[in-house]
C-alpha positions in Angstrom: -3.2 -17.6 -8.9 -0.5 -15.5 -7.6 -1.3 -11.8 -5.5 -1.7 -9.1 -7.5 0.6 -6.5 -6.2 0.8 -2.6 -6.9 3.2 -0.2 -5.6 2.4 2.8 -3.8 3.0 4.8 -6.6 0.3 2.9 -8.9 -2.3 3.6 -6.2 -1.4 7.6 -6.3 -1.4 7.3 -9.8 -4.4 6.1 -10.3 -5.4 8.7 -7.5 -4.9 11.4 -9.9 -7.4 10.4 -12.0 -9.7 10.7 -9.0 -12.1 14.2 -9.2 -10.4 17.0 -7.7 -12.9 18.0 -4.6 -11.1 16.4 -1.9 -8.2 18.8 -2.7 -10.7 21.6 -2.6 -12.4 20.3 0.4 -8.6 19.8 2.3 -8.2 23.7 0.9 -11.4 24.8 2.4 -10.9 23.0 6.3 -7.7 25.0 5.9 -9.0 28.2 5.4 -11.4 27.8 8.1 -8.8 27.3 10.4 -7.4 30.2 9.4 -9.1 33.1 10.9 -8.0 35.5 8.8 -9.8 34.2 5.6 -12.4 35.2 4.1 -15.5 34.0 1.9 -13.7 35.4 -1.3 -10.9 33.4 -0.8 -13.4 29.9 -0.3 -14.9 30.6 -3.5 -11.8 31.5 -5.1 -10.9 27.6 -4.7 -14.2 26.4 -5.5 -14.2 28.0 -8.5 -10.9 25.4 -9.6 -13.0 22.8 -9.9 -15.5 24.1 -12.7 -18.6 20.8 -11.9 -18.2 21.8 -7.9 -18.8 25.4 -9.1 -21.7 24.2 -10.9 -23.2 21.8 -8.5 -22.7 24.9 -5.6 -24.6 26.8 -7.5 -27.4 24.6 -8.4 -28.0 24.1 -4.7 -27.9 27.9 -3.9 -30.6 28.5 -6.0 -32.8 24.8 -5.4 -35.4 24.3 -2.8 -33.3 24.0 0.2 -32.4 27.6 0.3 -35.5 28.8 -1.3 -34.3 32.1 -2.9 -36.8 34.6 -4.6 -33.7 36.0 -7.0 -31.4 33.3 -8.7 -27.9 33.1 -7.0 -25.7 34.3 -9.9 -22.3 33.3 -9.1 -20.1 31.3 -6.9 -19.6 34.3 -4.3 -23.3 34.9 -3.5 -23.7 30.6 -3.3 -21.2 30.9 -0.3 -22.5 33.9 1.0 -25.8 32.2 1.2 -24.7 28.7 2.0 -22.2 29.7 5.0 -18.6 29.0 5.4 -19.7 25.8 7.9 -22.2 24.6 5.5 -20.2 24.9 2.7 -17.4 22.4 4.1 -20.5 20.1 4.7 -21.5 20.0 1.4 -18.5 20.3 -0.8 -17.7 16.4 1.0 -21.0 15.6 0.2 -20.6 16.4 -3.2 -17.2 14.5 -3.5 -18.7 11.6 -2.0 -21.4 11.6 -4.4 -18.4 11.8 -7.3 -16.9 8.4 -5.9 -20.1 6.2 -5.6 -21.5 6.8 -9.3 -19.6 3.7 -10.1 -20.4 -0.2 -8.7 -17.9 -1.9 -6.1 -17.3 -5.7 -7.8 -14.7 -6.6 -5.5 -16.3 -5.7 -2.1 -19.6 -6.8 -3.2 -21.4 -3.3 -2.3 -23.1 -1.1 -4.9 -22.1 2.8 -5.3 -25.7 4.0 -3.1 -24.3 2.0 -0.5 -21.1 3.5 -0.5 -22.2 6.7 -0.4 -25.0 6.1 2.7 -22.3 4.7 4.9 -19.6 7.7 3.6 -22.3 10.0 4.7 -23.7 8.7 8.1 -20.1 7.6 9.3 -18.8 11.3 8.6 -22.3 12.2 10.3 -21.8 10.4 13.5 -18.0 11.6 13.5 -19.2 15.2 13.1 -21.6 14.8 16.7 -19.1 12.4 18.4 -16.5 15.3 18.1 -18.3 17.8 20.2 -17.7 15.5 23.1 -14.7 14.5 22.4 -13.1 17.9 22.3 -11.9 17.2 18.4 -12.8 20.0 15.5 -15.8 18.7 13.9 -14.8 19.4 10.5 -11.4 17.0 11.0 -14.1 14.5 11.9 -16.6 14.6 9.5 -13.6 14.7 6.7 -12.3 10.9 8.2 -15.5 9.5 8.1 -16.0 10.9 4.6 -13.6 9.4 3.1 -12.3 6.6 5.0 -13.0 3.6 2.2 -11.2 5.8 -1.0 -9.0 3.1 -0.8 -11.4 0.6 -1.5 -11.9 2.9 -4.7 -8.7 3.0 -5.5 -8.5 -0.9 -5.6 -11.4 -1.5 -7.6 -9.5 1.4 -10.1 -6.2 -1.0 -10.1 -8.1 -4.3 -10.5 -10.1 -3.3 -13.5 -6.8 -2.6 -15.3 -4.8 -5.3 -14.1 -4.2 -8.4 -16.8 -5.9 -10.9 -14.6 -8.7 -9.7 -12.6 -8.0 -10.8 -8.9 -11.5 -12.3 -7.8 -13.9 -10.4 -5.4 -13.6 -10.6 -1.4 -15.9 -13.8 -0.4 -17.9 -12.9 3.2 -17.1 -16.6 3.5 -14.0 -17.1 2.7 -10.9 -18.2 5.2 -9.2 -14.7 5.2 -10.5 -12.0 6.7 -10.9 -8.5 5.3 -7.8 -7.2 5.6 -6.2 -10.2 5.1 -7.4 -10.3 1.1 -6.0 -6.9 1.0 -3.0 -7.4 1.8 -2.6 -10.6 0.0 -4.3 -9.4 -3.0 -2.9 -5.6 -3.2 0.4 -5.5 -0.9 -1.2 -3.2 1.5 -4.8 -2.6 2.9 -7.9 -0.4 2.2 -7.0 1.6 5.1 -3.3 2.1 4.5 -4.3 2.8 0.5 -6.9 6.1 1.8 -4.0 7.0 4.2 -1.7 7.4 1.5 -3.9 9.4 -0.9 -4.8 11.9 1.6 -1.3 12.6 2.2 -0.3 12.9 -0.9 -2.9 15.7 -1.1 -2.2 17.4 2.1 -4.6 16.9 4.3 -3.7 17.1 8.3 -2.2 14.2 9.5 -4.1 13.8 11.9 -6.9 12.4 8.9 -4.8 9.9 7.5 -3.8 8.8 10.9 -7.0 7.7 12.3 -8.4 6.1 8.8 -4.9 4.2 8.8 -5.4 3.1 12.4 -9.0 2.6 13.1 -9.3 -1.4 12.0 -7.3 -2.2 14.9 -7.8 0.7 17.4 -7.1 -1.0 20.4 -4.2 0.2 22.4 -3.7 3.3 20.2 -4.0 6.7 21.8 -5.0 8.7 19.0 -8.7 9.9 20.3 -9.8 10.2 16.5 -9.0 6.6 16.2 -11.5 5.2 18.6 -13.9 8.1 17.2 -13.9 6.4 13.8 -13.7 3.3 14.9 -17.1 3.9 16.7 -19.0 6.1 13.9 -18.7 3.5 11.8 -19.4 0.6 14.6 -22.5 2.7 14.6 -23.4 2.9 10.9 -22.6 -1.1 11.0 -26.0 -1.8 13.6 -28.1 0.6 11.5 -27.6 -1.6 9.0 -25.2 1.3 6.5 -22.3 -0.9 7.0 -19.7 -2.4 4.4 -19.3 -5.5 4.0 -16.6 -7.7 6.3 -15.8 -4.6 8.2 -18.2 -5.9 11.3 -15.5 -7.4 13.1 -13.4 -4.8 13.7 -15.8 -2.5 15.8 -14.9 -2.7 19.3 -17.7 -0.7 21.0 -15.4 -1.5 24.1 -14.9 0.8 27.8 -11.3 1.7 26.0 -13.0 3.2 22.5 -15.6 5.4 24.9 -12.7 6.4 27.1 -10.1 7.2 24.5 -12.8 8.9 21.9 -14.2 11.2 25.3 -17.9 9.9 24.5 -20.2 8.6 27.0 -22.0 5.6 25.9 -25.3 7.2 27.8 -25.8 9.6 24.9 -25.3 7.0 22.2 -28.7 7.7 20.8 -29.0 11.3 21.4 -26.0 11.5 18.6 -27.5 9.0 16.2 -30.6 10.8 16.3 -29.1 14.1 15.7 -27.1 12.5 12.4 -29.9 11.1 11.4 -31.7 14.3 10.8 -28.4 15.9 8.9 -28.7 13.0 7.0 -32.2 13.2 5.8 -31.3 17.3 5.3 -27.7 16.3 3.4 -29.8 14.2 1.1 -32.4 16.6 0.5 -29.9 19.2 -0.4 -28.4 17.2 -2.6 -31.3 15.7 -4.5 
């Protein structure tokens, strides 16, 4: 059967389909940047997205923040929550948008996508302390470095014929079934999106990049490309990403993390984990 091919403009038009809380998230990281803004203005863009609204203020007032009044409104939820926290959360929340659905063509369920969306972005969010690279930048690329994958599975299940799922087994390799099957690959496909909806370049970059992160300079590159080489022996990996984790001298050097402390990060993402979740729940 021949490829099935799509134009970068099918895969940002099915993008607009997508919820819009990566747009408020990309908002958000901006206005944290920004010293100058306030809570009122955070809330102001929450409050675009009326089911991110709701779901902020349904955490505000559940167990995790244990309030004797009710939080009445969006304001008071990010007074309570934090400006930090807030950008924690609102990813969380759009992660847990992406993975209601079930993955055919990779061959991983929803759950799964969402466990290594969150523990990648995790580990990113300690690796960037010692790497010297702003933590919410970090956490953002490991949040959504597979919503290409997403967007594929969007594309296939309205193309004529239905190109047939990614076989482990097979003779091509990951990336290689992309490209044949789509035109392009996961990687480039998240790259794209997160331009078209503004986020830093420096977020596309690394997702675009961190496959085949050897030789590159970019420092966020090797960061990824380690998160998730982490996530992989912790058994929260995708499937046929495994051999493109390095784990080499060049991705320690380049990301600025010393291999020594490994665990020390782990264990500290594990326990954001287990609180994300909670929150959430």
């Amino acid at each position: 059967m021949s490829p099935v091919l799509f134009s970068v403009d099918d895969l940002l038009q099915v993008a607009k389909a997508f919820p819009a809380t990566p747009r408020v998230l990309a908002e958000i990281g901006r206005l944290l940047r920004d010293p100058r803004s306030d809570l009122a203005e955070v809330a102001t863009h929450l409050k675009h997205d009326s089911a991110l609204a709701a779901r902020i203020l349904r955490i505000a007032n559940s167990a995790a923040f244990a309030q004797s009044e009710p939080v009445a409104s969006v304001e008071a939820a990010v007074t309570l929550i934090g400006m930090q926290e807030i950008h924690r959360l609102v990813g969380a929340v759009a992660v847990d948008q992406f993975s209601t659905g079930s993955f055919p063509l990779y061959v991983f369920t929803g759950q799964r996508l969402r466990e290594n969306s969150l523990l990648v972005a995790l580990l990113m969010e300690e690796l960037a302390g010692p790497a010297q690279e702003d933590p919410r930048s970090a956490y953002t690329i490991g949040l959504f470095r597979s919503l290409g994958k997403l967007a594929f599975e969007k594309l296939a299940a309205g193309a004529p014929d239905r190109p047939a799922p990614f076989d482990l087994k097979g003779p091509a390799d990951l990336v290689t079934w992309e490209k044949n099957t789509f035109g392009l690959t996961g990687n480039e496909a998240t790259a794209a999106i997160l331009r078209e909806w503004h986020f830093p370049h420096e977020i596309p970059k690394a997702i675009a990049e961190h496959f085949h992160a050897a030789g590159r300079n970019h420092p966020l590159t090797h960061l990824l490309n380690l998160a998730a080489c982490m996530a992989d022996k912790l058994d929260y990996g995708l499937p046929g990403e495994s051999g493109y984790w390095l784990e080499t001298d060049e991705v320690y050097h380049k990301s600025g993390v010393d291999p020594r402390n490994s665990k020390r990060y782990i264990d500290r993402a594990f326990v954001a984990f287990d609180r994300l979740n909670l929150t959430l729940s």
